[in-house]
C-alpha positions in Angstrom: 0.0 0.0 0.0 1.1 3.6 -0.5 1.9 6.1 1.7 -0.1 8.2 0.3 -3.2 5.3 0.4 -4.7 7.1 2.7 -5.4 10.2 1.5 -6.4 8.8 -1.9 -8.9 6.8 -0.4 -11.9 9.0 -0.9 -13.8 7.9 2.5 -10.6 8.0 4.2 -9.9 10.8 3.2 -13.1 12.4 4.0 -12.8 11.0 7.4 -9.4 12.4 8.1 -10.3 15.8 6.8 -13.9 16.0 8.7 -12.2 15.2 12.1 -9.1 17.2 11.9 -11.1 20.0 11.2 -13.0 19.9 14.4 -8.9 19.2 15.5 -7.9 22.4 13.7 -10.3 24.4 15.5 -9.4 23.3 18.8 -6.0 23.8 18.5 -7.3 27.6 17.4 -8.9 28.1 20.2 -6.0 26.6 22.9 -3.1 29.1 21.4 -5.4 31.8 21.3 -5.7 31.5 25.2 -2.0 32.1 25.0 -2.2 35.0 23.1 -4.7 36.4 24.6 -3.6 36.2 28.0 -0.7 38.4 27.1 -2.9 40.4 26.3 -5.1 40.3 28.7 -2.4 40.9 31.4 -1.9 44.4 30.0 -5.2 45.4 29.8 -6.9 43.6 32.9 -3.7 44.4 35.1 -3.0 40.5 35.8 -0.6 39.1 37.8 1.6 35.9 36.5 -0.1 34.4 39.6 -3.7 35.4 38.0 -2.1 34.5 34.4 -1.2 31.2 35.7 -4.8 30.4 37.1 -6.7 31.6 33.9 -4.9 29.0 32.1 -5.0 26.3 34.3 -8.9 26.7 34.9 -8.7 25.6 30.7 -7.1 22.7 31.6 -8.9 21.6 34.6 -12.3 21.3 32.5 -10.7 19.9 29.8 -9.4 17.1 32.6 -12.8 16.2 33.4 -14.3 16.7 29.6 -11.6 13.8 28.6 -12.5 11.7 31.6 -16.4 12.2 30.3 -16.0 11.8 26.8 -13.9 8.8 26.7 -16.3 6.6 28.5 -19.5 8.0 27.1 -18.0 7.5 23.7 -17.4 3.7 24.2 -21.1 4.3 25.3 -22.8 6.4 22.4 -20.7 6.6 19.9 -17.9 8.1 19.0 -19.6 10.5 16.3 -22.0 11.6 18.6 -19.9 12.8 21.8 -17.6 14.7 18.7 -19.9 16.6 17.7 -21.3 17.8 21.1 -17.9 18.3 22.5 -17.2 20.6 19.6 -20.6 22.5 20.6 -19.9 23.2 24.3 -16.4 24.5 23.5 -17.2 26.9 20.6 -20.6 28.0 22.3 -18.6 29.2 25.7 -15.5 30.6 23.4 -18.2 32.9 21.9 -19.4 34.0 25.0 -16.1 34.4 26.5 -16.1 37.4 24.4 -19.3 38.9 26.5 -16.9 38.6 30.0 -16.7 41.4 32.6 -14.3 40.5 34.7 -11.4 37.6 35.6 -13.9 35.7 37.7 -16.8 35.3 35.0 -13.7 34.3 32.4 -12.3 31.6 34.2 -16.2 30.4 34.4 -16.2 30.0 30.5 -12.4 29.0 30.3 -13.8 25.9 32.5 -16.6 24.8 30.2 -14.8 25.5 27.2 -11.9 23.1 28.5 -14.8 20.1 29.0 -15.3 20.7 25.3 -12.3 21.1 24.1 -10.2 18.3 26.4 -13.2 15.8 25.5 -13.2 16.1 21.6 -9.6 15.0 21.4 -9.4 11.6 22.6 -12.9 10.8 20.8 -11.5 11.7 17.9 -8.2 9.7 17.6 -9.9 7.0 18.6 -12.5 7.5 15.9 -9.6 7.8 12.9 -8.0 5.0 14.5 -10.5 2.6 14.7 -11.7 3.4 10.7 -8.0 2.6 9.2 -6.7 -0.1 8.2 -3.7 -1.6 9.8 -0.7 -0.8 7.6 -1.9 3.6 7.4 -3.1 3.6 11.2 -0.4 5.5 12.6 0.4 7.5 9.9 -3.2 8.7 9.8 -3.7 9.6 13.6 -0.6 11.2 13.4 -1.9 13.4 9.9 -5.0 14.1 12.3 -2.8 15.4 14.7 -1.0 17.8 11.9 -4.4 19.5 11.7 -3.2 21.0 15.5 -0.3 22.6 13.6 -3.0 24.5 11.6 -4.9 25.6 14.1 -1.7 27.1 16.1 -0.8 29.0 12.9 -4.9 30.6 12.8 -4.3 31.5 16.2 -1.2 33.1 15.6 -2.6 35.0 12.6 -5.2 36.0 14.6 -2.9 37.4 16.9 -0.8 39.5 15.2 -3.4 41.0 13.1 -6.4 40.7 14.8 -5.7 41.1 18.7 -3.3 44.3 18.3 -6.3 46.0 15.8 -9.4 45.1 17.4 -9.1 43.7 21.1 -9.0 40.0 22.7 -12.8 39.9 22.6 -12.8 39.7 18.6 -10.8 36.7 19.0 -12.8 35.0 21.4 -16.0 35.4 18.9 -14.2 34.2 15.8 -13.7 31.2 18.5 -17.3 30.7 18.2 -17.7 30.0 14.4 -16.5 26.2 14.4 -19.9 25.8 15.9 -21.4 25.1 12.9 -18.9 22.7 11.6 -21.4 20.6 14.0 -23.8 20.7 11.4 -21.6 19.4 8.9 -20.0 16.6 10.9 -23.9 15.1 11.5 -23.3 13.9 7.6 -19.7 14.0 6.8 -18.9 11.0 9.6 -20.1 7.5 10.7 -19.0 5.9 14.0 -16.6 2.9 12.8 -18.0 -0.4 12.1 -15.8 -1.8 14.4 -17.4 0.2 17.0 -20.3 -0.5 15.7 -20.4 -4.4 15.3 -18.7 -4.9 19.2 -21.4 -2.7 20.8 -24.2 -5.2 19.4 -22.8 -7.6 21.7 -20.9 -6.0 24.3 -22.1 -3.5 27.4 -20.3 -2.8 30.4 -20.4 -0.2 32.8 -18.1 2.1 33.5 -16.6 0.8 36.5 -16.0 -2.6 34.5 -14.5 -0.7 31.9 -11.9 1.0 34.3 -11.1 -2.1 36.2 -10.4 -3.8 32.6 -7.5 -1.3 31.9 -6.2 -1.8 35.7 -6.1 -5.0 34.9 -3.4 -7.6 34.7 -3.0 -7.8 30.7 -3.4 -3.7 30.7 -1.7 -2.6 33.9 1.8 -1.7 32.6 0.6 -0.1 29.7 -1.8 2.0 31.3 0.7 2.8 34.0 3.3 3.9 31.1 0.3 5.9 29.2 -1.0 7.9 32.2 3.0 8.8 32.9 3.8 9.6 29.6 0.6 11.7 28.9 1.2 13.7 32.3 4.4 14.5 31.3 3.7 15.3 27.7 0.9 17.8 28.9 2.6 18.9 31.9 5.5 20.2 29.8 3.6 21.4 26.8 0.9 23.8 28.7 3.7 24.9 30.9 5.4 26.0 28.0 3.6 26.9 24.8 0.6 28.5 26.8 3.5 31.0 27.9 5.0 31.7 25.4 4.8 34.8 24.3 4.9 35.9 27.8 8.3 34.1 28.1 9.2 35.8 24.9 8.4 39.4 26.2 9.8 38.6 29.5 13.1 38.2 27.5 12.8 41.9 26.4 10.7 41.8 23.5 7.3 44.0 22.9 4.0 42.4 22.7 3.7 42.5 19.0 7.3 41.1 18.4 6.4 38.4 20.6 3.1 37.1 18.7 5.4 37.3 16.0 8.1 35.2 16.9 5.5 32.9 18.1 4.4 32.3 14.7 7.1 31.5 13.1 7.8 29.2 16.0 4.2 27.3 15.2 4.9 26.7 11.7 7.4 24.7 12.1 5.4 21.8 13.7 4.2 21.1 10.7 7.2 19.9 9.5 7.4 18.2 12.7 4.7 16.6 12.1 5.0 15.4 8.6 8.7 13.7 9.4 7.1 11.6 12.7 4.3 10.6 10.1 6.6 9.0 8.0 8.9 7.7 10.7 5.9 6.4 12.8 5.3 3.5 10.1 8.8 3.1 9.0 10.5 2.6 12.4 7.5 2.5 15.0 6.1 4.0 17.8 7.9 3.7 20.3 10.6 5.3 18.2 9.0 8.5 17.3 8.3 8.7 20.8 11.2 8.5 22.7 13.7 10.4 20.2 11.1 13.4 19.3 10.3 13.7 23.0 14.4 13.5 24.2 15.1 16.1 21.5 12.2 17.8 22.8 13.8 18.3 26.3 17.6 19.4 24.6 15.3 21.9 22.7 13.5 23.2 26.3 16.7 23.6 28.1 18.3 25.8 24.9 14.9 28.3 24.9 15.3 28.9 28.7 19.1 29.3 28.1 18.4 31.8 24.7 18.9 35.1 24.7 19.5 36.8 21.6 17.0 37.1 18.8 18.8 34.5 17.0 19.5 31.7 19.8 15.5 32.2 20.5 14.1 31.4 17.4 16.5 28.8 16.8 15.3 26.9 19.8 12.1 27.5 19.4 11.5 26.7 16.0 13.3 23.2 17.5 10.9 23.0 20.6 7.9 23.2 18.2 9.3 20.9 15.7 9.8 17.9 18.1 7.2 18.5 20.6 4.2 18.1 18.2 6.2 15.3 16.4 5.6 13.5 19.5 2.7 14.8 20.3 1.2 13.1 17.0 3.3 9.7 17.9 1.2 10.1 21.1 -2.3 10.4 19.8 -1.4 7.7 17.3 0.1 5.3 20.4 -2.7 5.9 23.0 -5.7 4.1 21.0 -3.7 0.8 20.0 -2.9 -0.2 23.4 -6.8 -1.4 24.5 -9.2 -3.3 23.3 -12.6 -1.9 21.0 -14.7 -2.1 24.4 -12.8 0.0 26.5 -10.5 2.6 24.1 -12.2 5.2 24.8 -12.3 5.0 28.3 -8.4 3.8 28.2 -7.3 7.1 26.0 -9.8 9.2 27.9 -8.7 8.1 31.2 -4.8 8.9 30.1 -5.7 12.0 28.8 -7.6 13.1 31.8 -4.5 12.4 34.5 -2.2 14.2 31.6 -4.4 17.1 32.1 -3.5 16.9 35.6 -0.4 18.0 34.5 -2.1 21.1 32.6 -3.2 22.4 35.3 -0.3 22.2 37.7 2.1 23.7 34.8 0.6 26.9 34.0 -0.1 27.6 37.5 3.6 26.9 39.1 5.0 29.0 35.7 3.2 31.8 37.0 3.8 31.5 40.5 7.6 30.7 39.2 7.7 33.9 37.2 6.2 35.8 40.2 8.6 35.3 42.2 11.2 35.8 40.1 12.6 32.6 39.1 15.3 32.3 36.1 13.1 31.5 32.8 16.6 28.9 32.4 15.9 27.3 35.5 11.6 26.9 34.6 12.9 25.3 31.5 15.1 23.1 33.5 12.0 21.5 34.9 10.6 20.5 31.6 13.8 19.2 30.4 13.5 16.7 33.6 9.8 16.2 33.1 10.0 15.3 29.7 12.7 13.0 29.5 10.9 11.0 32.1 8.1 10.6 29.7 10.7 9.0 27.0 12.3 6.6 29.4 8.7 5.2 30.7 8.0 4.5 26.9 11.5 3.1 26.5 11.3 0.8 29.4 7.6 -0.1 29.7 5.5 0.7 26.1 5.2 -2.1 23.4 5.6 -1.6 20.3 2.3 -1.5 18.0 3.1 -1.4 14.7 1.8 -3.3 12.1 -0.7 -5.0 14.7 -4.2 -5.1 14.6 -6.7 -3.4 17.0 -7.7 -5.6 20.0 -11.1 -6.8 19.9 
C-alpha cells in the first residue's frame, strides 16, 4: 500500500479531513488562550499568579471533559460525543467574548476546556479505529498535523487581529467552528468496528476501568497515564507561555506574537517527518527520540537570549514536541481493546491534564517570584525525559498489529 493510500482513499480521506477539522479548531482556540492572555495581562492588570490560574482553569475542564467523553463515547458513539464536544467549546468561546471581569472568564475557560479536552481523545480514537492496519499510525498522526494549523490561525489572529481590534474579537471568531457541527452530522459515521462490538458487548463504566487496571493492561496503562502527564505537563507549561516568556526576555508584545508564529509553523514539519517515521521505524521510536530532543530543545529556549539563539530553539521545541505529540495520539488508542478505548485514552488524557493544570499555575507563580526563565525550562527538560524513558522501558511496540477486539 502507498503512503499516500490514505489520502487517496476517498472515505478515508473524508474521514481524516472531517475530524481534523474539528482538531484544527481546537487547537485555534487553545493558542489563542495564550495570546490572549498576554494580552489580557496588560489590559486587565494581571498578575503571573492570576495568568497562571486563567490558564490552568482551561485545563482543569478539559481534565474532566476527557474523563467524560472517553467513557461516554465507548457508550454512544464516537460521532455523537464529537460533535457535542465541539458544541460546548465553541458555544462558551463565543461567550467568552461577553466577560466582565477575571472571575466570569475563568467560568467560561472551564466549560470550554470540558469541550475542548473531551473532543480530542474521541476523535483519535475514531480515525484510529476506521483505518486499516498498515496507514493507522500515519493517519492519527496526519489528524494530529491538523493541531499545527490551528496554532498557525491563532497566531494570525494574533498578530493581526488582537493588536487592531481587542481580545474579545478573538474569542468570537472562536465561536464559528460551531457550525462545523452541522456538517459533521453527515460527513462521519462511528466505525464499524465500534459498531459491530457494541451489538454484543455492554459494560459499565466501573467494569471498563477495572479492565484497563487489569493484569493484561496494567503496565501499559501505567506507562500511558505517565507519559501523557508528562507530555501535557511540559507542553501547557510552555507553549501557553510563550509569548509571555518571549516578552519577558525583552521583546514587545507584537514582536512576541510574531516570533511565536514563526515558532508554530514549524510543527508542521514536525509533524509530517514523525508521520513517516511512525510507520517506518515505530512508535515507540518517534516517541522516545522526538520527546528527548524535545527536552535538549527546552533547556536551549530557557538558556536563549538573543533574537537568533530564541528562534532557533524554538523553532526546535515546536518541531519535536508536536512530532511527539502526533506519535502520542497515534500510540494511545492501539494499546486497548474496542470495548474499553475510549475509556483507556480518555482516562490517560484526563490524568495528563492533571499536568495542565499544575504547569501553567507553578509557571506563574515561578515567574512571580522571580525565578530564572533557564531554570523553569530546566524542569521541563526533567519532566519530559521522564516521559521517553517510561516509553522506553515499559510501552510495546504496536506497529503493524491489529486493533484488540
Amino acid at each position: 500500500m502507498s503512503k499516500l493510500e490514505v489520502l487517496r482513499n476517498p472515505k478515508q480521506r473524508k474521514l481524516l479531513f472531517s475530524a481534523g477539522m474539528s482538531w484544527l479548531f481546537d487547537a485555534m482556540e487553545v493558542g489563542m488562550i495564550s495570546f490572549i492572555v498576554a494580552a489580557l495581562a496588560k489590559e486587565w492588570s494581571l498578575s503571573p499568579g492570576q495568568v497562571g490560574v486563567l490558564t490552568s482553569v482551561n485545563s482543569i475542564g478539559m481534565a474532566l471533559g476527557a474523563l467524560l467523553a472517553g467513557a461516554l463515547a465507548d457508550r454512544f458513539g464516537r460521532k455523537a460525543i464529537l460533535m457535542w464536544t465541539l458544541l460546548i467549546f465553541t458555544i462558551a468561546s463565543g461567550l467568552s467574548a461577553l466577560a466582565t471581569g477575571f472571575a466570569v472568564l475563568c467560568a467560561l475557560r472551564l466549560v470550554a476546556g470540558i469541550g475542548l479536552g473531551g473532543e480530542l481523545p474521541v476523535a483519535s480514537t475514531l480515525v484510529s479505529e476506521s483505518m486499516p492496519t498498515a496507514e493507522r499510525g500515519r493517519a492519527v498522526v496526519l489528524l494530529e498535523s491538523f493541531w499545527a494549523g490551528g496554532w498557525i490561525v491563532s497566531a494570525l489572529i494574533a498578530n493581526f487581529v488582537i493588536p487592531e481590534y481587542g481580545w474579545r474579537i478573538a474569542f468570537a471568531i472562536g465561536a464559528l467552528p460551531a457550525f462545523y457541527a452541522l456538517y459533521l452530522r453527515r460527513a462521519i459515521q462511528d466505525p464499524p468496528r465500534y459498531k459491530n462490538h457494541t451489538k454484543l458487548h455492554k459494560i459499565t463504566f466501573r467494569e471498563k476501568v477495572a479492565t484497563v487496571w487489569s493484569a493484561p493492561h496494567r503496565r501499559t496503562t501505567l506507562m500511558l497515564w505517565i507519559l501523557w502527564f508528562t507530555v501535557i505537563f511540559s507542553y501547557y507549561g510552555m507553549f501557553l507561555w510563550l509569548p509571555s516568556v518571549v516578552m519577558a526576555k525583552g521583546f514587545t508584545l507584537v514582536k512576541s506574537f510574531q516570533y511565536v508564529l514563526i515558532m508554530t509553523i514549524a510543527q508542521l514539519p514536525g509533524y509530517f517527518t514523525a508521520a513517516y517515521f511512525i510507520e517506518r521505524y515505530g512508535r515507540k521510536f518517534v516517541l522516545v527520540v522526538y520527546l528527548t530532543l524535545t527536552a535538549i530543545s527546552a533547556i536551549a529556549f530557557g538558556l536563549a537570549t538573543t533574537e537568533a539563539t530564541i528562534l532557533a530553539a524554538g523553532i526546535c521545541l515546536s518541531f519535536f514536541n508536536l512530532g511527539a505529540w502526533g506519535g502520542l495520539y497515534a500510540y494511545s488508542p492501539e494499546l486497548y481493546p474496542t470495548s474499553v478505548r475510549s475509556t483507556g485514552v480518555g482516562l490517560a488524557t484526563s490524568v495528563g491534564r492533571i499536568g495542565g493544570v499544575i504547569a501553567p499555575f507553578m509557571v506563574g507563580m515561578l515567574v512571580q517570584r522571580a525565578v530564572p526563565i533557564s531554570l523553569i525550562f530546566t524542569i521541563f527538560f526533567v519532566t519530559i525525559l521522564i516521559g521517553a524513558a517510561a516509553v522506553l522501558f515499559w510501552g510495546r511496540e504496536t506497529k503493524g498489529q491489529e486493533l484488540a477486539e
